[in-house]
C-alpha positions in Angstrom: -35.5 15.4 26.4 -37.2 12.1 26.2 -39.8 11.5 29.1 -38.7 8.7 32.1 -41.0 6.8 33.0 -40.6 4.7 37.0 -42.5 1.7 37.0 -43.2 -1.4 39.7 -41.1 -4.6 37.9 -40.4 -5.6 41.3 -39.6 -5.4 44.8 -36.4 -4.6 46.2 -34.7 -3.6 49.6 -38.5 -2.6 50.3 -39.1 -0.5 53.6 -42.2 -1.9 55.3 -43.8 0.4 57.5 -46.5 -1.5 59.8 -49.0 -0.1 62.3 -50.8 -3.0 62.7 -50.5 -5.3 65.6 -50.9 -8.3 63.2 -48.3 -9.3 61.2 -50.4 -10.9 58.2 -51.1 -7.5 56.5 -48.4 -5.7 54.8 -48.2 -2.3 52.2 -45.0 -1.2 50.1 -44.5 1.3 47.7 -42.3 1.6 44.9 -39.8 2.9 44.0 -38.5 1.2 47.3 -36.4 4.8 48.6 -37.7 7.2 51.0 -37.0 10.0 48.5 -36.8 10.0 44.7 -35.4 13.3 42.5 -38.1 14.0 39.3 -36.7 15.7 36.2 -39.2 18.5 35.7 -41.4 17.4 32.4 -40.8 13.7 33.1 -43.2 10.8 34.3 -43.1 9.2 37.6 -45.2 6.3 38.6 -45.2 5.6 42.3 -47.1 2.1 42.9 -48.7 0.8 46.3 -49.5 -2.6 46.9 -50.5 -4.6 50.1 -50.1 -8.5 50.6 -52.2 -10.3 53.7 -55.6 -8.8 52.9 -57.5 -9.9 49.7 -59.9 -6.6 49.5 -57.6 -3.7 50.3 -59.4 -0.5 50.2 -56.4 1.7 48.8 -56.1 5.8 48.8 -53.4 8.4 47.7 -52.9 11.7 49.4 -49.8 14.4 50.1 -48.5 14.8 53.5 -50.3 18.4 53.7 -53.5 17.1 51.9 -53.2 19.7 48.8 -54.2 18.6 45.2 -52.6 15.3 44.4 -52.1 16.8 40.3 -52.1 13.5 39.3 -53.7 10.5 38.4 -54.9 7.3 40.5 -55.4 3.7 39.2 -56.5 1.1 41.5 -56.6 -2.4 40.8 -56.9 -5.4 43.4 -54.2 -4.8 46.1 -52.0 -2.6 43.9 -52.6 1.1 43.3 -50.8 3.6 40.8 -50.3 7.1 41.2 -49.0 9.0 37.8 -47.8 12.4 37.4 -47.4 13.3 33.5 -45.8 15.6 33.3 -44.1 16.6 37.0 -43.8 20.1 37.9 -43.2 22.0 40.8 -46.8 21.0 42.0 -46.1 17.9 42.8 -43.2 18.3 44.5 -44.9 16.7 47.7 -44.9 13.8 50.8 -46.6 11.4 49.3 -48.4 8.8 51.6 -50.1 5.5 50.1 -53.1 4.6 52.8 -54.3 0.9 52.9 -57.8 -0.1 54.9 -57.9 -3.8 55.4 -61.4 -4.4 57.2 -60.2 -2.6 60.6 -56.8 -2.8 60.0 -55.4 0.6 58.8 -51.4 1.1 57.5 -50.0 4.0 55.0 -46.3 4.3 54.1 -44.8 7.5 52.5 -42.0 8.5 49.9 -40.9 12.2 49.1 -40.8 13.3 45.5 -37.9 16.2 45.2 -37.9 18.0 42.0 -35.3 19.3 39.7 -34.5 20.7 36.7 -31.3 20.3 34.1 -31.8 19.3 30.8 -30.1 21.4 28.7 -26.0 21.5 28.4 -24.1 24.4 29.2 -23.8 27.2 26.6 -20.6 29.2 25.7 -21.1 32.7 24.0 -17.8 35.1 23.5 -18.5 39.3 23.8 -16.7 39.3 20.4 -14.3 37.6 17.8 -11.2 36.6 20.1 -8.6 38.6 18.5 -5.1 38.0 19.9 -4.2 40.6 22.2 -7.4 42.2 22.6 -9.6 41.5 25.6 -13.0 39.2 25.4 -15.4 38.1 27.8 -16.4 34.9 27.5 -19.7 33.7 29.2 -21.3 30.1 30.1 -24.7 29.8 31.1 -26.7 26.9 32.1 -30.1 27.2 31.4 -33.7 26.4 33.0 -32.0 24.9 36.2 -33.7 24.2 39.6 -32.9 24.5 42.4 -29.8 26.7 41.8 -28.5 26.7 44.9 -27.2 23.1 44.2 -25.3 24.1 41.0 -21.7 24.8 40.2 -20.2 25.8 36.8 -16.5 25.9 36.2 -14.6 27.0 32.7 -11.7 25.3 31.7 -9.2 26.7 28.5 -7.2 23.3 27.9 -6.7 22.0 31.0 -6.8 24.8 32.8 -9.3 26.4 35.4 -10.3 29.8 34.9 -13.1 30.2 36.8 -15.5 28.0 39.5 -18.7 29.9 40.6 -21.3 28.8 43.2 -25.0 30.0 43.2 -25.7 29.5 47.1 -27.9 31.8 47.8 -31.6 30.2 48.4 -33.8 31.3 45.7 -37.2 33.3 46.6 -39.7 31.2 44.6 -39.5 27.8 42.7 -38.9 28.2 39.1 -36.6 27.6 36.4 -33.6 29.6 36.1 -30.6 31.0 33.7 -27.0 31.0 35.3 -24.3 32.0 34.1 -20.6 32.6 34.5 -18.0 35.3 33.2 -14.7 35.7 32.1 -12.5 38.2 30.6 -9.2 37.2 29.3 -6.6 38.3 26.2 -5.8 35.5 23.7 -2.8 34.9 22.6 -1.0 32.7 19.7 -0.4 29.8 22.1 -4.6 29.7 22.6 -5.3 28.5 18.8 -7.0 25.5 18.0 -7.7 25.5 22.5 -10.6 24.0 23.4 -13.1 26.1 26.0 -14.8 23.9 28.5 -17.9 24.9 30.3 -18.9 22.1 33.0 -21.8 22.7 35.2 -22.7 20.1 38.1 -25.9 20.0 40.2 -25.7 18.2 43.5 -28.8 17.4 43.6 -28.6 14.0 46.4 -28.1 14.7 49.8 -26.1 11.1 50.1 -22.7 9.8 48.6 -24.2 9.7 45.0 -22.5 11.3 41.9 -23.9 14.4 40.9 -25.6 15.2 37.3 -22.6 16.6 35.0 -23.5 18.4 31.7 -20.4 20.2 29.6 -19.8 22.1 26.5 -17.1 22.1 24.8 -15.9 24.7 21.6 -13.0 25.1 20.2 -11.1 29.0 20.2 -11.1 30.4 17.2 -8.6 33.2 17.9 -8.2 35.6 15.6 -5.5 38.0 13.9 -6.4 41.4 12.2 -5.2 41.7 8.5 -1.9 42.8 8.1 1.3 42.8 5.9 -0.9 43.1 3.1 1.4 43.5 -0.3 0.7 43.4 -4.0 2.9 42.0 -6.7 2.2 42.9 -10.8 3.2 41.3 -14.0 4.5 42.2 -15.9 4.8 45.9 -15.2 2.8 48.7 -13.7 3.5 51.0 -17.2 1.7 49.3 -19.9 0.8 50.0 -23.6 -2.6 50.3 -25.2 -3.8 46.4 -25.7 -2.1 45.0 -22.8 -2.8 42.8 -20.3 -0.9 42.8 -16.5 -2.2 40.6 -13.8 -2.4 41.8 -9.8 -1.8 39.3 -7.0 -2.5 40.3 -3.3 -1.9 38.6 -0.4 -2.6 39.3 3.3 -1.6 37.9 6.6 -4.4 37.1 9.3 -6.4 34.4 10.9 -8.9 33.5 9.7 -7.2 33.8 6.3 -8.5 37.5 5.3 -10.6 38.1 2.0 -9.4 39.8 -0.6 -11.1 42.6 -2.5 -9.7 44.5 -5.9 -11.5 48.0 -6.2 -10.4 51.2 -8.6 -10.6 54.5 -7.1 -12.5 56.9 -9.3 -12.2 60.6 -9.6 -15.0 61.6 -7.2 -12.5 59.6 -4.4 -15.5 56.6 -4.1 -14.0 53.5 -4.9 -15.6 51.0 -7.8 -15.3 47.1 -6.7 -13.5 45.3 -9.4 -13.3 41.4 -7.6 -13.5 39.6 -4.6 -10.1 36.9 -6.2 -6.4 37.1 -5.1 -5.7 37.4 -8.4 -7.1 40.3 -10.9 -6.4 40.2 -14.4 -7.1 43.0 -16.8 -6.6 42.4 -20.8 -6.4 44.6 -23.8 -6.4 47.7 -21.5 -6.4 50.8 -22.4 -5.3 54.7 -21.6 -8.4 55.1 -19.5 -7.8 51.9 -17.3 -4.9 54.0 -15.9 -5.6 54.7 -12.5 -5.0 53.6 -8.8 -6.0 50.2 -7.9 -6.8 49.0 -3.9 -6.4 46.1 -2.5 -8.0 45.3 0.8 -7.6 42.2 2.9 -10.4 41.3 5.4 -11.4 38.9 8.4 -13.9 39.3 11.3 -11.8 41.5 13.5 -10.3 44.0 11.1 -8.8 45.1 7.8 -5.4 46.2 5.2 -5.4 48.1 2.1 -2.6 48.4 -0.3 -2.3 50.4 -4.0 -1.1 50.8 -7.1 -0.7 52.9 -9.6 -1.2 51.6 -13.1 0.0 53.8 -16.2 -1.4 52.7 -19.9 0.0 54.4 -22.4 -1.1 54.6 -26.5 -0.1 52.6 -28.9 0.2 52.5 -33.3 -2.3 50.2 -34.2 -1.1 46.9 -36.0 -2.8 44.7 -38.7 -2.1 41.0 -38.7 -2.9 38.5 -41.5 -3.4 34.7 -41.2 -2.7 32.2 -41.8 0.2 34.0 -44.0 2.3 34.9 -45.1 2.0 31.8 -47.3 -0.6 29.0 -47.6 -0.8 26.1 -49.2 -4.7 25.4 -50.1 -6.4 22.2 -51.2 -8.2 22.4 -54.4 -11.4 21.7 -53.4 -11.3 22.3 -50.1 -12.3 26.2 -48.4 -9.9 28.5 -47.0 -10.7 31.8 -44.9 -7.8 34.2 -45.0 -8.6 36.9 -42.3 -7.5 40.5 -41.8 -7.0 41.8 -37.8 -6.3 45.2 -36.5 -5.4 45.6 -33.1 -5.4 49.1 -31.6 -8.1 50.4 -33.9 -11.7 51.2 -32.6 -13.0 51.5 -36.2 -10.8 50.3 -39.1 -11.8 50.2 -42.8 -11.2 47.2 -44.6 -10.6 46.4 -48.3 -9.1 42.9 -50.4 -7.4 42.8 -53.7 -4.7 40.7 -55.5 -1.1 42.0 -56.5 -2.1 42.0 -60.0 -6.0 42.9 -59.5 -7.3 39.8 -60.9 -10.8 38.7 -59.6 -11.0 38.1 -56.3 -12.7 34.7 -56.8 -14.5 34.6 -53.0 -16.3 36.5 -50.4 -15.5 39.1 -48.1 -17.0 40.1 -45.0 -15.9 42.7 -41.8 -16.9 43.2 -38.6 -15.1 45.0 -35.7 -11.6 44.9 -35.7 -11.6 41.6 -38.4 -12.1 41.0 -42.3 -12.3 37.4 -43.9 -12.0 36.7 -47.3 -13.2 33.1 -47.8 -12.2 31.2 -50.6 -14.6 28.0 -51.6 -13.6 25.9 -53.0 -10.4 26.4 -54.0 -9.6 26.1 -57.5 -6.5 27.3 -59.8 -8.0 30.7 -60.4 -6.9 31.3 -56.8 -3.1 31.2 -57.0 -2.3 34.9 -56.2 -1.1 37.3 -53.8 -3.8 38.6 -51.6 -3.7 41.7 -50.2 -5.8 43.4 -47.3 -5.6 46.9 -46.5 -6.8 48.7 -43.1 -7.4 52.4 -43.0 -7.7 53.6 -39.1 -8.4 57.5 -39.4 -5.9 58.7 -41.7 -3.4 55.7 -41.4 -3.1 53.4 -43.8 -1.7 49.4 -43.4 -1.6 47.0 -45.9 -0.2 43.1 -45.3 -0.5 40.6 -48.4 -0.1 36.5 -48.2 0.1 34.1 -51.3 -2.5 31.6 -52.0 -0.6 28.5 -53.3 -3.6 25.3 -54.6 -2.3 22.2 -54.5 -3.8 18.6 -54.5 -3.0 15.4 -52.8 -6.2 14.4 -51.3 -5.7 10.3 -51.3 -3.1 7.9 -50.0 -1.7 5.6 -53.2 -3.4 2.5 -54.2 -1.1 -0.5 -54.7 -2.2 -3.0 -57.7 -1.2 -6.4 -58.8 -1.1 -7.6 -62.3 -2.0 -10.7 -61.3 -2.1 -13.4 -58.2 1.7 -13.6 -56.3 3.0 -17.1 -57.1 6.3 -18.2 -56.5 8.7 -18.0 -59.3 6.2 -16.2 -61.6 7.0 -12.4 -62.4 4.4 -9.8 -61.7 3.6 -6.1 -62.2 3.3 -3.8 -59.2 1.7 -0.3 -59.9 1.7 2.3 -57.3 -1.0 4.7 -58.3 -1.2 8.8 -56.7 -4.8 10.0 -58.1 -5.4 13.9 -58.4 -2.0 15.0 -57.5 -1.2 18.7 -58.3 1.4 20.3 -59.0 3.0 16.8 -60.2 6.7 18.0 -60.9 7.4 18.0 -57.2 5.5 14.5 -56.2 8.0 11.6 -55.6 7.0 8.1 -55.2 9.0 5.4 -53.6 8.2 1.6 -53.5 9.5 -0.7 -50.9 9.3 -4.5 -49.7 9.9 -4.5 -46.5 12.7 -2.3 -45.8 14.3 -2.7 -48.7 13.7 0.2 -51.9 12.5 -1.2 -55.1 12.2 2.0 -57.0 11.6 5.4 -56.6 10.3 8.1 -59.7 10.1 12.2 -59.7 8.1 13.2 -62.5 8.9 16.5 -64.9 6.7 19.9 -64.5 4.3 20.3 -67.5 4.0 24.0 -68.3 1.2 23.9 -70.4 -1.5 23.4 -68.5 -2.9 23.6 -64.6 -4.7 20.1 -63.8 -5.4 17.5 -61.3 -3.4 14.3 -63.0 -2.7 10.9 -61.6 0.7 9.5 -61.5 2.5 6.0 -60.9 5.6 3.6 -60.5 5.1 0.4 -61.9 7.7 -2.5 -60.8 8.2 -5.6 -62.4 9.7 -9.0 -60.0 9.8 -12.5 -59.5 8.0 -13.5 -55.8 9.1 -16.5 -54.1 8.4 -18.3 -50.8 10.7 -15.5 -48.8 8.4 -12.9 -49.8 5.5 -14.3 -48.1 4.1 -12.2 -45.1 6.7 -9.4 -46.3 5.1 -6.0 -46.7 5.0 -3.4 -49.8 5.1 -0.4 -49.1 4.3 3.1 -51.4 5.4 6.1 -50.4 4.1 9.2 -52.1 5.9 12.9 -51.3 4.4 15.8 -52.4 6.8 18.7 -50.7 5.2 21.7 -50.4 7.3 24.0 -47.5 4.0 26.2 -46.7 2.1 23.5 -46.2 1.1 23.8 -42.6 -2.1 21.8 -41.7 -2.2 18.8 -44.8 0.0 16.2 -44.8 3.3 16.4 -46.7 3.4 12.4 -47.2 0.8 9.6 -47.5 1.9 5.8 -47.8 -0.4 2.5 -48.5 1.0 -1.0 -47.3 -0.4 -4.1 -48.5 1.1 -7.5 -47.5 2.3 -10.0 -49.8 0.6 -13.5 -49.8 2.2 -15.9 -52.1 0.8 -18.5 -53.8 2.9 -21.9 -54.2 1.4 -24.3 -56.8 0.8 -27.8 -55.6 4.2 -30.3 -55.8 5.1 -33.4 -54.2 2.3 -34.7 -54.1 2.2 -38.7 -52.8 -0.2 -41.4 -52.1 0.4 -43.9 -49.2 -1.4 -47.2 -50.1 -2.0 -49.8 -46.5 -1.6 -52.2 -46.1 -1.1 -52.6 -50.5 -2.3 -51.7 -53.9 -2.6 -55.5 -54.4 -5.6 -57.1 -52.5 -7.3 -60.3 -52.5 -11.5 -60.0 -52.5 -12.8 -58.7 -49.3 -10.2 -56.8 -47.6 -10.0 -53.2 -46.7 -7.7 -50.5 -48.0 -7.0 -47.0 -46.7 -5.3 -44.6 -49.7 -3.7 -41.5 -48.1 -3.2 -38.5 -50.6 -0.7 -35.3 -49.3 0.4 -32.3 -51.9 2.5 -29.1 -50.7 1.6 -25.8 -51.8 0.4 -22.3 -50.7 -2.8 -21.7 -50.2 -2.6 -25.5 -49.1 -4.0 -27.2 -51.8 -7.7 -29.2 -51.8 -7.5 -33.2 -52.0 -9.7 -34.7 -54.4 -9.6 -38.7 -55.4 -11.0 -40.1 -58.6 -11.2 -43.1 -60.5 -10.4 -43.0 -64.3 -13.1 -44.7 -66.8 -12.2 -47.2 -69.7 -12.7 -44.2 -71.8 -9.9 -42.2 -69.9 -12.5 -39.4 -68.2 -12.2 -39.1 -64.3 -15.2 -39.9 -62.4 -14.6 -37.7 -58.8 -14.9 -40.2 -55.5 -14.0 -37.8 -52.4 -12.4 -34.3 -51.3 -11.0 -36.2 -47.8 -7.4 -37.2 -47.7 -8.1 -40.8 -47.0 -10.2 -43.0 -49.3 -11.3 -45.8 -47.4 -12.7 -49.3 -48.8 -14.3 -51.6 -46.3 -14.5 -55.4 -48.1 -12.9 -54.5 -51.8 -14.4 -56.2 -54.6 -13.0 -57.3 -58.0 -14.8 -54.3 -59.6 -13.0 -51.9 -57.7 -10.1 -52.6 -59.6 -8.4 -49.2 -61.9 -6.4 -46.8 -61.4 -7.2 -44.6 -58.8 -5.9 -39.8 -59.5 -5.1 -37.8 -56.3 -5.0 -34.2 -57.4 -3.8 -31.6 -55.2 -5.6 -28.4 -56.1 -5.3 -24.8 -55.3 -6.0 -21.2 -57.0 -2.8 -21.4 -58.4 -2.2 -25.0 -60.0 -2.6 -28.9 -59.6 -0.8 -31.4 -58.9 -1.5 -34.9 -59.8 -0.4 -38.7 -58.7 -1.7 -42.1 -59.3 -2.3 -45.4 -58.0 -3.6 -48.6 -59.4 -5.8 -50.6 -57.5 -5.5 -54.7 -58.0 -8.3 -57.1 -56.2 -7.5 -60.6 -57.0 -10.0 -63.4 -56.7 -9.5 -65.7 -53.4 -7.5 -69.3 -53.8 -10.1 -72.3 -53.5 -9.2 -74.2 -50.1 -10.7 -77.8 -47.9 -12.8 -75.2 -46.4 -15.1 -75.3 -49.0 -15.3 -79.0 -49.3 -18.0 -81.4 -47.6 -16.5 -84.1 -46.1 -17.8 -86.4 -48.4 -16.4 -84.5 -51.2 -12.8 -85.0 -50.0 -13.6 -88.6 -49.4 -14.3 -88.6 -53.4 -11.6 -86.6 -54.1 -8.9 -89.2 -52.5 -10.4 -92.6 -53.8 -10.3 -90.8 -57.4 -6.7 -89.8 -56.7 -5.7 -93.1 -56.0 -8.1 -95.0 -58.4 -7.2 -93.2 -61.4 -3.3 -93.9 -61.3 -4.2 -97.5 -60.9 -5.8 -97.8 -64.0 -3.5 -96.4 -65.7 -0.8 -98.5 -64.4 -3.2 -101.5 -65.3 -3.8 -100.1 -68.7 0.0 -99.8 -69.3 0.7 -103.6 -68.4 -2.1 -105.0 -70.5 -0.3 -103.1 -73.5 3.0 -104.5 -72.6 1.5 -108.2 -72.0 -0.2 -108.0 -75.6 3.1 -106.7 -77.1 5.2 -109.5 -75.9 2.5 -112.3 -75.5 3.1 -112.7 -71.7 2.6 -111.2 -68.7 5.1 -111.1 -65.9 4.3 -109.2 -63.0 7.9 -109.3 -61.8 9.1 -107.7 -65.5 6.6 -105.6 -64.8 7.9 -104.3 -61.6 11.2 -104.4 -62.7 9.7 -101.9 -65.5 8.6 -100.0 -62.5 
């Protein structure tokens, strides 16, 4: 327990105690009580100080002057007195003794000790066992003074037992004590809780007593009983054999379980400490009786059984027969087991004692024969044969190659384009035996042909076969799926697979069409304005645009691969005949424009003032001298002039 340590912070409802006549000098001491209660092994600091007197001479001493067992520390007008730790030395009248030039006062306070730091401790005689008597016992230890303590036990709720210790004790010292009860559990008392509480009244006044408790939960327990053992499948059993034993046993706490064979000399040999015992491939000698024994804390059950193995023939199994279908190329490991047999012989041959064309190897009760790799030369019956003693088995399987290591591989004759026919070939590589492959072809869901092929007996080989389809794509097919489909059924084939397919989706290619050229604001242009051509063509992949202007000599001189060609401020040269050609893998499409810049019309704006003044006096000067010119004729023709006649004329 952690030390506590009293120390002066301040003073409160302080007790002065004054001999003096004079009032001006004054001593206190803290703590401010008469009497203060010490836990053995703790610190106490009890602190004098006077007020009224500037040079106190200040002194510690008990009320019967023996050995203060502690330390004094004096400083101005206050002075400590430290016990570290307390023990029952210093349980004393302590009196604090102040000399202020012939003034004299002292004030005492009583240290009382005790001791209870430890909580109460519960300890049963034996297991609680329902029905069966146990003590149980609570002790408090190192306590002082005893007299003052009381310890009760509670079960639940429930008092069992108060207990005083009143008798005065015959020395001071720390003491052990205890309390005692016998009772029988019962069922009701599981899971209970058992309270030990032990109070020491330790202040003579109104103040609550110290309180320590322990609480533990009753474990009550129940002997092992109803103990009872269930086998499967049955206690009489054949050579090879497995059975399993569960027990089970009723108790609290839940009993352990121990499997043990009792051997001829009446021991018993321990076997497992599981619910469940399992024995496999028995045999005679693991007949027998076999125990089981449930267990707790408070008792025990036992239960047997008799198991009876009896001999068996010995068998001789062959995988992975009786057929198999084998890979060419691949391995295979046909193996020989005998069950029964300590010590079987082993020999391989085929039905018609051909080579055997691989290895063989035993060991214990197995024999492999391992094929690798498989080629035609293996296609036989196989036959092992097991001698145990004098008895002889034989068991045969048949070795059938085959090959169809590959899924097909689709080709195309060429690129899909709508409305042009192409090839498809469906290709099976390495097949074997050929006369029982089928291949389908589909597009979609829909069948486009399917082909069996004929046996050729004259030879054994790996050979490729295929289905090659003819048809015209168009733009419905695109995204469709083809599909080939190869069978090769073979009914022993077990562990390859029967059919393999290949997909590979159509893309079809449309050839550039419809392609057109939008012309703003028009193919005919006066010097200096701006033209935008836009060039679209259909197709599938959607075709490239590329603009070019034809030469004098025909040839096509490329411009731009955008779909707009643009011209800021046109000049006369960029007159011609503009190609858009739509291109993609499959085709190109063409269209063309022609491209007219006209000269601009001459206007006042480009005339000087005094140019148009020039240009009016000529327009009217010029038909005047004509008209003069004209009259002068007439007058010369006639011999007279008559400017009437001549507007008449006019």
């Amino acid at each position: 327990m952690p030390k506590k340590m009293f120390v002066i912070f301040g003073v409160s409802n302080i007790l002065w105690m004054v001999f003096a006549v004079s009032q001006a000098s004054q001593i206190d001491i803290f703590p401010s009580e008469s009497k203060i209660f010490v836990q053995i092994g703790d610190s106490v600091s009890l602190t004098c100080s006077t007020t009224g007197c500037e040079s106190p001479s200040l002194s510690w001493r008990t009320q019967i002057d023996s050995p203060l067992n502690g330390k004094v520390k004096t400083e101005g007008t206050t002075s400590m007195l430290i016990m570290d730790p307390v023990s029952f030395k210093d349980e004393h009248q302590y009196l604090c003794t102040a000399i202020c030039k012939d003034k004299k006062l002292e004030k005492a306070i009583r240290v009382e000790i005790y001791s209870f730091s430890k909580d109460p401790e519960i300890h049963l005689s034996s297991p609680p066992e329902v029905g069966k008597p146990v003590t149980v016992t609570c002790s408090v230890p190192d306590v002082y003074p005893f007299e003052r303590l009381e310890i009760e036990l509670l079960k639940g709720n429930r008092p069992m037992k108060v207990q005083d210790f009143l008798e005065p004790s015959e020395k001071k010292a720390q003491e052990t004590k205890s309390l005692d009860v016998t009772f029988s559990p019962t069922d009701e008392d599981i899971g209970t809780a058992l309270v030990c509480q032990a109070t020491l009244h330790i202040y003579d006044d109104d103040s609550p007593p110290k309180v320590r408790k322990t609480t533990k939960e009753l474990e009550v327990y129940i002997s092992p009983k109803d103990t009872a053992i269930s086998v499967n499948p049955s206690t009489r059993l054949q050579e090879g054999d497995s059975v399993t034993m569960t027990c089970a046993s009723a108790g609290l706490p839940a009993p352990r379980i121990l499997w043990s064979k009792k051997l001829d000399n009446g021991n018993r040999q321990l076997l497992s400490e599981n619910a469940t015992l399992t024995l496999i491939s028995m045999r005679a000698e693991d007949s027998g009786i076999y125990v089981c024994e449930g267990n707790n804390p408070v008792g025990k059950d036992r239960k047997e059984v008799k198991l009876i193995v009896q001999e068996k023939n010995f068998t001789v199994e062959i995988s992975p027969g009786p057929q198999i279908a084998a890979q060419v190329g691949d391995s295979v490991v046909l193996t020989c087991d005998v069950r029964d047999c300590e010590s079987p012989s082993f020999s391989w041959r085929t039905l018609i004692d051909s080579p055997l064309n691989g290895n063989v190897r035993s060991e214990g009760s197995k024999s492999t024969l391992t094929l690798s790799p498989v080629s035609f030369e293996n296609e036989h019956f196989y036959l092992c044969t097991v001698m145990c003693g004098q008895k002889k088995l034989e068991k045969r399987i048949q070795v059938k190659p085959y090959s169809f290591p590959s899924n097909p591989e689709i080709e195309m004759s060429g690129p899909l384009v709508s409305g042009n026919p192409v090839t498809v070939s469906c290709r099976v590589p390495n097949v074997y035996p050929s006369d029982r492959l089928e291949i389908e072809l589909f597009k979609g869901e829909s069948i486009m042909m399917n082909k069996t092929f004929s046996k050729d007996l004259s030879k054994k080989a790996l050979e490729t076969k295929s289905l090659e389809k003819t048809f015209i794509p168009t733009t419905e097919d695109i995204g469709n799926v083809l599909v080939c489909l190869a069978r090769l059924p073979i009914d022993e084939m077990e562990f390859e697979l029967k059919q393999r397919q290949s997909t590979q989706t159509l893309y079809v290619n449309v050839a550039p069409r419809d392609t057109t050229i939008l012309v703003s604001p028009s193919s005919i242009l006066e010097e200096g304005s701006s033209v935008n051509m836009t060039c679209s063509s259909n197709g599938l992949p959607a075709p490239k645009i590329l603009w070019s202007r034809q030469l004098s000599n025909g040839d096509l001189q490329p411009i731009s691969e955008n779909a707009t060609l643009s011209f800021m401020s046109t000049k006369m040269e960029d007159s011609g005949i503009y190609v858009c050609e739509g291109i993609n893998q499959v085709g190109t499409s063409r269209k063309e424009v022609n491209l007219i810049i006209q000269g601009r019309e001459s206007n006042k704006d480009y005339f000087s003032p005094e140019l148009l003044v020039l240009y009016c006096a000529s327009s009217l000067i010029i038909p005047a001298i004509g008209m003069i010119i004209y009259f002068a004729r007439r007058a010369n023709m006639t011999g007279s002039y008559s400017l009437v006649e001549a507007q008449k004329v006019c």
